[in-house]
N, C-alpha and C positions, 0 to 999 in steps of 0.2 A: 504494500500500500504506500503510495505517493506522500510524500512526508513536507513541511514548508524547506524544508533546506536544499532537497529534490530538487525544487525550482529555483528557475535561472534569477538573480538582480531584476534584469530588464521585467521579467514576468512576477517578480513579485510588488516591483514597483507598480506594474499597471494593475496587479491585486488590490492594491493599495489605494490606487487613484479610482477606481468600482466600487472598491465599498466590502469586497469578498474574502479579505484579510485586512488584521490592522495592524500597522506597526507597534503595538503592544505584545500582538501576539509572536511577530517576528522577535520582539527582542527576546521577551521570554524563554521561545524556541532554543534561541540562540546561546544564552545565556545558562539554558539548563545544557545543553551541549556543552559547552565549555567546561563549566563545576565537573562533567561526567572525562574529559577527553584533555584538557588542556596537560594537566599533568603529564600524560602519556606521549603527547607530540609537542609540547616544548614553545605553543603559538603565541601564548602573551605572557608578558612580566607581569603588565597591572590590569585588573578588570574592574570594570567602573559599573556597575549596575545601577546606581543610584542616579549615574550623570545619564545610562542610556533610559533608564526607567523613565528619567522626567523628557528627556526629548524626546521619546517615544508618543508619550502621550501629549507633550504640544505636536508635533508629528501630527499624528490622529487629528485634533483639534486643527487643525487646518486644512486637511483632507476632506473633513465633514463639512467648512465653511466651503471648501471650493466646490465639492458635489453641492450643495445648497443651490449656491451661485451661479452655475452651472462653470466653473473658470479651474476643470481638473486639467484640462489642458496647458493651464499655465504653470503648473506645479512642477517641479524641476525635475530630470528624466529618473530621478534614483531616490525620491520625496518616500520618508518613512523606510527606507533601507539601512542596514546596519550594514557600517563602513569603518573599520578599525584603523586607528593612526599609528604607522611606525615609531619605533621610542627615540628613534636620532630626534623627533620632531617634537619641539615645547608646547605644551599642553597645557595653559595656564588653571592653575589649583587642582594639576594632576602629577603624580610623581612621573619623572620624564629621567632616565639612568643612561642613558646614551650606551646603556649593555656595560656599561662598567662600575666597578665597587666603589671608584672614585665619587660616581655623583647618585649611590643607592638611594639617599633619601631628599633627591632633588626635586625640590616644587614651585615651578617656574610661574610667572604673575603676570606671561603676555604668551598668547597665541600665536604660533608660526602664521603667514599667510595660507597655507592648506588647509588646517586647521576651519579659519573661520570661513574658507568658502564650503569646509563640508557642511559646518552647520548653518549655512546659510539655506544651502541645498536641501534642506531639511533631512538631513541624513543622521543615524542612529551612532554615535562612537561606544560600542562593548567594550573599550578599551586599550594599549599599546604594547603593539608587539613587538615581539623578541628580534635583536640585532645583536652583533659581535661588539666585541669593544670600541665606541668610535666608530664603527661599520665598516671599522678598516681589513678584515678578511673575508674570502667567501664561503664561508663556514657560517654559523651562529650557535656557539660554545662562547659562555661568558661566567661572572662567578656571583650572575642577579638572578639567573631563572637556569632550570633545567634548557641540556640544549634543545632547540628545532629539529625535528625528525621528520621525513620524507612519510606519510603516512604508508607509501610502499613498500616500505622497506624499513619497520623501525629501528633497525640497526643500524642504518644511513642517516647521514646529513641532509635537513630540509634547502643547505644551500646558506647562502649568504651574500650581502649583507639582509637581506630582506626573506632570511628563514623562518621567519614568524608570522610572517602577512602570507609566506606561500605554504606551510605548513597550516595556518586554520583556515584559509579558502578550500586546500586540496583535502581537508577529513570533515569537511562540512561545520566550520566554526565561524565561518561568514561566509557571505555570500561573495562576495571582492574584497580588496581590501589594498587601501594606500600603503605604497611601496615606494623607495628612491634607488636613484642607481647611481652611482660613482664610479664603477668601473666592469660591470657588468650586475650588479645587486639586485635587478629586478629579473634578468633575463635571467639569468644564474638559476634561483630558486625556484622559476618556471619552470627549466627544462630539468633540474629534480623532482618536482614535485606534477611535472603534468600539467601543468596551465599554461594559460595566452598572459603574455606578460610586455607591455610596451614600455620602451626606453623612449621620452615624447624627448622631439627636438630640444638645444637648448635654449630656454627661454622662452619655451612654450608654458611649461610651470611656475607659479611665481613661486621664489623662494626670500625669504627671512619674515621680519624685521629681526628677528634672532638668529636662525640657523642661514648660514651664508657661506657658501663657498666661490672664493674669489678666483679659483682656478677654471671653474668652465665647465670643469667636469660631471658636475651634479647633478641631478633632475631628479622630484619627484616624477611619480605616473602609478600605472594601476595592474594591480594582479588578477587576476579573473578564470573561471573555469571557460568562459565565452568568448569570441569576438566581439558580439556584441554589448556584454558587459563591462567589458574595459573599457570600448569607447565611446560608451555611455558615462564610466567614471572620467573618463580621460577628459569629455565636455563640463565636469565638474570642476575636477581642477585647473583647467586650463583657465589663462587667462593673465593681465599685466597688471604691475600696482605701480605708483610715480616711482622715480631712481631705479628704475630693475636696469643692472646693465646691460641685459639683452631681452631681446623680445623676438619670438620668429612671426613670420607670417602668417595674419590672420586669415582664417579660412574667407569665402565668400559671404556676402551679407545672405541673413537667414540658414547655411548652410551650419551641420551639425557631426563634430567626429561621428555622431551613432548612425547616421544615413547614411556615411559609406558602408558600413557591412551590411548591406540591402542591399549594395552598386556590383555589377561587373565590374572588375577592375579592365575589361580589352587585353588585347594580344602584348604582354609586356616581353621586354627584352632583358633576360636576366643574365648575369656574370656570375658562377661559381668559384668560390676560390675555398678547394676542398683543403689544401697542405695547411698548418699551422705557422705563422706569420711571425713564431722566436724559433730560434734557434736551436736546435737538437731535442725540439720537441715531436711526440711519436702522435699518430690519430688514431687515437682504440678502433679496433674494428665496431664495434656495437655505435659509436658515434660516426664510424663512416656508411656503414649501413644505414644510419637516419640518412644521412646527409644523399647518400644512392638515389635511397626510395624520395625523397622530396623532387629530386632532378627526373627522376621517373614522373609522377605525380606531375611535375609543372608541365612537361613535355606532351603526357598524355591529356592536357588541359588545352593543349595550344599556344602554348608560351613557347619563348626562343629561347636556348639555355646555352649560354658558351662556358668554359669551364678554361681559365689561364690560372699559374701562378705567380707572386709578386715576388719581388726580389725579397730572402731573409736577409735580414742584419737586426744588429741588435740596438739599433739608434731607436725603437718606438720605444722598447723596453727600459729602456737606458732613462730616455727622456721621462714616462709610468715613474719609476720607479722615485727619480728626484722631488716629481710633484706630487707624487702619493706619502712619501716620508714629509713633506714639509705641511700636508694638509694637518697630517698627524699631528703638530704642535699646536694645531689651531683652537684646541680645547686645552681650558684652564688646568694644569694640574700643580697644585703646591709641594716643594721638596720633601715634605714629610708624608706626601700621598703616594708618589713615585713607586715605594711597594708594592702599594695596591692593584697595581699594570699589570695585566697579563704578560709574560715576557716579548713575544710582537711587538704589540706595543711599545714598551720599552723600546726596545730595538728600534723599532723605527722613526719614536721622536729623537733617538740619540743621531741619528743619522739624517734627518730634518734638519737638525742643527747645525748639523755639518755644511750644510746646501748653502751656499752664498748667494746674494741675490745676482749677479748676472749669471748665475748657475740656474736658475730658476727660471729669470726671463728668457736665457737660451732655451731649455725647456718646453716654455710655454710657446713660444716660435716655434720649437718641430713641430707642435699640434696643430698649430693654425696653415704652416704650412704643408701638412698632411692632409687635410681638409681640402686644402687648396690643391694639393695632386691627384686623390681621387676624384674629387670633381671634374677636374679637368680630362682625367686619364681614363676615369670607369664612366661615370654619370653622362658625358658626352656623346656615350654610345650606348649604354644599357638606363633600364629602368630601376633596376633592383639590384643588392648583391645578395647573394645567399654565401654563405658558413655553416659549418659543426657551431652549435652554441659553447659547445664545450668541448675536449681532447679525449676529458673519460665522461665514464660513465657515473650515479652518483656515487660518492664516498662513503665509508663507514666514518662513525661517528669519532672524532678523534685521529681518522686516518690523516687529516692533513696537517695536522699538529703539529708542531715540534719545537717545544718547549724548551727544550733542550738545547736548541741549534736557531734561532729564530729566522736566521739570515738563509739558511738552507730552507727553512720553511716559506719563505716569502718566497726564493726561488720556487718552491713544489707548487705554488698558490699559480703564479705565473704559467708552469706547465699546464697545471687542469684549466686553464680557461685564460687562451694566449689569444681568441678569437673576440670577447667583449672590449678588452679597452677600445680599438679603436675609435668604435661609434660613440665614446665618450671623451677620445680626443679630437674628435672632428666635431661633434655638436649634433650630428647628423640623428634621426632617428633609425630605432631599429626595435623587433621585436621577437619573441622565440615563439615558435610556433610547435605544438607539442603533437608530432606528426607518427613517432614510431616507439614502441615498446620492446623492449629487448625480450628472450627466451625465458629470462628469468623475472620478467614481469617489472621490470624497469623502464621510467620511462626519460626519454633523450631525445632532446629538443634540434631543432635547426633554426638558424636566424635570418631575417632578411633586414638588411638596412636601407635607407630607399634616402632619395635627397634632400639637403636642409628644409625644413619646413613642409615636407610630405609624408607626413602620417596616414594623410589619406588614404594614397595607393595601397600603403602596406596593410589598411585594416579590409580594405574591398579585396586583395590578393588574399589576405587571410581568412578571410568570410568564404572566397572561392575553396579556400584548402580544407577549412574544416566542412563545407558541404560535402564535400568530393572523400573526406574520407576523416568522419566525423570523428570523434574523442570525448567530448562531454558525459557522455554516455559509460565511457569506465569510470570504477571506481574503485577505490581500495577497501579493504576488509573494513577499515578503520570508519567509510562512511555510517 
């Protein structure tokens, strides 16, 4: 029997706006879900029932005035949905730990901008999930919450940084759920966990007045079992506030990210680039096997597939590696707190430090001029790129650790997933599309990146791929 977690975001929102469920009932659902499952998969540090209990029922209360009024049309596409907020993100008069011991009993007095466009949207917060230290690995093992587990596989990693938002989408503890990505963190924990997960252009999301990354590299966006759910969330948070230093290209007037995954995307022309893009890294066969059947898939759809490789070197890595250790420093820590670091951590602000700044501006230069080469080199002639989301398949829990060695570990982190940074050092969007399941009931993503400021293309190409060879429909033991 059909259960409310069964149903899609988009379908329970139009629940919602009929009259046929109430975002009361959704929270509740949800909420006894959690109390029952959270422990087991590792989804949120903090649960707010009190904060989703009262928006639930203004929720409701507005839903009732718009069927009154007749104006359920005007209600926002995701009205009375419950939408969890990643914990990097300040949540004022909610404890907000950025995953680390540093800031466990943190309680922030102003709202990130996503924040207050979700509850504007009138959407439901059950509360924040689970991230690594800082969100600086792709893992989420931290020493505030049990880690994130792949509900597939619970002896696997749900992924990282955004293992809490794809770990309670993927065992039914929300319906979607806000996610950011710094270096692959939203697609990462997709293609662990089996969901459609969008990396939105940068400056498509607004981010601060608190949380702020002056590198480029950041973006909120949205986890989802759907296409059509993401970019249904995706029209949520999208959007600009005064000072943002970048802003992409506004869609057309009236038009809606959720209408493209109703659109043909037309005959696109896509570039594969199956090798890994560092240096002595291997592609698992179970992740080239996704990567196969998707170029099959496109081909047997009508699309054009060429398939070249790019030159390796180690100058992208090189360049990651500087602006990722220097992001590290960018949260407060006091000398007597410095223990409390996971050793990564550690490691990596020591080596942020190191970073001098025409070290950093050179840096920031390879990215913008990498942006600027695939543009020119790939985009000029194809529509789309497709990749492996990832090198392996997902990890055991603790596999990519290494506490021990931190600087070996960040190297391991680089191997499993050599294919995400780029799209977040170009700015460029991109998203994983959760196309193939291994033998052993694993599931392994592929990515498409498509040009600055076209989300578009890639949600109507996506919408095509999960028609043609749906997913939604799996589920884990754990649902």
């Amino acid at each position: 029997m059909a259960q409310l977690h069964d149903l899609t975001a988009v379908e329970q929102a139009e629940a919602v706006r009929k009259g046929t469920v109430s975002p009361i009932e959704l929270t509740e659902h949800y909420l006894g879900r959690i109390e029952r499952l959270n422990e087991t998969v590792g989804a949120f540090v903090t649960v707010t029932p009190e904060i989703a209990r009262k928006q639930a029922a203004e929720a409701e209360a507005e839903a009732l005035a718009a069927r009154r009024d007749g104006r359920e049309a005007e209600l926002s596409p995701l009205h009375g949905v419950p939408v969890p907020v990643k914990d990097l993100y300040f949540t004022a008069g909610v404890r907000t730990t950025l995953g680390s011991a540093v800031y466990a009993d943190h309680v922030p007095d102003t709202d990130d901008h996503v924040v207050t466009l979700l509850r504007e949207a009138g959407t439901v917060m059950l509360g924040k999930t689970n991230t690594p230290e800082f969100g600086l690995p792709c893992y989420t093992e931290n020493s505030v919450a049990p880690p994130a587990r792949t509900p597939w596989d619970l002896d696997r990693s749900a992924g990282g940084s955004s293992g809490g938002a794809a770990a309670a989408v993927a065992s039914g503890l929300s319906p979607v759920a806000h996610a950011s990505d710094g270096g692959g963190s939203i697609r990462i924990p997709a293609s662990v966990c089996g969901l459609f997960g969008i990396k939105p252009s940068r400056g498509r999301v607004p981010q601060g007045p608190v949380t702020h990354d002056i590198t480029g590299l950041s973006t909120g966006g949205p986890l989802a079992r759907t296409v059509a759910d993401a970019a249904a969330l995706l029209d949520v948070l999208a959007g600009t506030v005064p000072g943002a230093p970048y802003a992409a290209p506004s869609l057309p007037p009236g038009e809606t990210f959720a209408s493209y995954a109703g659109r043909e995307p037309g005959t696109l022309r896509v570039v594969g680039l199956p090798q890994p893009p560092v240096p002595g890294v291997e592609l698992h066969p179970d992740c080239r096997a996704a990567y196969d059947g998707a170029v099959e898939l496109l081909r047997g759809l009508g699309h054009e597939v060429d398939e070249i490789e790019l030159p390796v070197d180690e100058s992208l890595r090189d360049a990651f590696t500087r602006v990722w250790a220097v992001m590290s420093t960018s949260y407060p820590v006091g000398p007597d707190q410095e223990e409390l670091l996971i050793p990564l951590t550690r490691y990596l602000r020591a080596e942020g430090a190191k970073v001098s700044g025409p070290a950093f501006a050179e840096a920031l230069y390879a990215f913008r001029a990498l942006g600027e080469l695939i543009a020119a080199a790939l985009h000029s002639t194809y529509d789309v790129v497709l990749t492996p989301t990832l090198a392996q398949p997902p990890a055991l829990i603790g596999g990519l650790r290494n506490d021990a060695d931190p600087a070996a570990e960040f190297a391991a982190l680089a191997a499993f997933t050599p294919y995400t940074p780029i799209f977040n050092a170009t700015g460029q969007p991109a998203v994983n599309v959760p196309l193939h399941w291994t033998d052993a009931g694993l599931p392994v993503g592929v990515m498409f990146g498509g040009r600055y400021g076209d989300e578009a293309t890639l949600i109507s190409l996506s919408a095509q791929l999960e028609a043609a060879s749906p997913w939604a429909g799996r589920r884990p033991s754990a649902w």
